[in-house]
C-alpha positions as CSV (number, residue, x, y, z in Angstrom):
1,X,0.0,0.0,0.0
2,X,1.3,3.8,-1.1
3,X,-0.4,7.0,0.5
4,X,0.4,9.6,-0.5
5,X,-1.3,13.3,-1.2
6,X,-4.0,13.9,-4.1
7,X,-1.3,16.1,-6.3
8,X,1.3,13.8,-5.8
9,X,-0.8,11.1,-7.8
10,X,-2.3,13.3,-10.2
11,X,1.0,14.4,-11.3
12,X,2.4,10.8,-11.4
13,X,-0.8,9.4,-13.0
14,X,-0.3,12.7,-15.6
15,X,3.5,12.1,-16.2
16,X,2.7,8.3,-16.7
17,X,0.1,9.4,-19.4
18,X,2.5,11.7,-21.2
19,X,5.1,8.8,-21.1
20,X,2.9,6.4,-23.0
21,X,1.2,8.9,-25.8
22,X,5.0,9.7,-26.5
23,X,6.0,6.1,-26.8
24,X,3.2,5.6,-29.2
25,X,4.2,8.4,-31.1
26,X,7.8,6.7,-31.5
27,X,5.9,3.5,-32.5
28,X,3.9,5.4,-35.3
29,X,7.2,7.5,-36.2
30,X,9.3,4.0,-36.7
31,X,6.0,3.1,-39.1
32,X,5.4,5.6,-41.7
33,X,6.8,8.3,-43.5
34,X,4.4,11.2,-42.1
35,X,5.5,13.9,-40.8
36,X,4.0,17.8,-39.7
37,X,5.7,20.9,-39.6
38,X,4.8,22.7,-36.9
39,X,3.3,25.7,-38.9
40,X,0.7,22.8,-39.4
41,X,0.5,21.3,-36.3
42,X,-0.3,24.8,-34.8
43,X,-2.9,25.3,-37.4
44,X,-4.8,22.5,-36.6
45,X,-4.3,23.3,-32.9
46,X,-6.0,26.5,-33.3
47,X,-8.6,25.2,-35.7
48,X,-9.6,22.1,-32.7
49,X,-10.3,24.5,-29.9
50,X,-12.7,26.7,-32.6
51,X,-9.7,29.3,-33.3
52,X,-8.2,30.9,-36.7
């Protein structure tokens, strides 16, 4: 058994789910040839959350 405070966890269980989506982006990386420049990425940021 662990105890330990509310943030503490949160940040771990956060950290733990940034670890795996950039393992899976390696994964997907190692597979295919795609890639985005960020001009593009940030463009389809901005478009997701209603922007430009």
């Amino acid at each position: 058994m662990v105890v330990m405070s509310m943030e503490s966890f949160e940040k771990l269980h956060f950290d733990s789910d940034v670890y795996c989506k950039l393992l899976e982006a390696e994964r997907e990386a190692e597979l295919t040839d795609v890639r985005y420049s960020s001009k593009d990425v940030l463009k389809a940021i901005r478009e997701a959350v209603g922007g430009e």
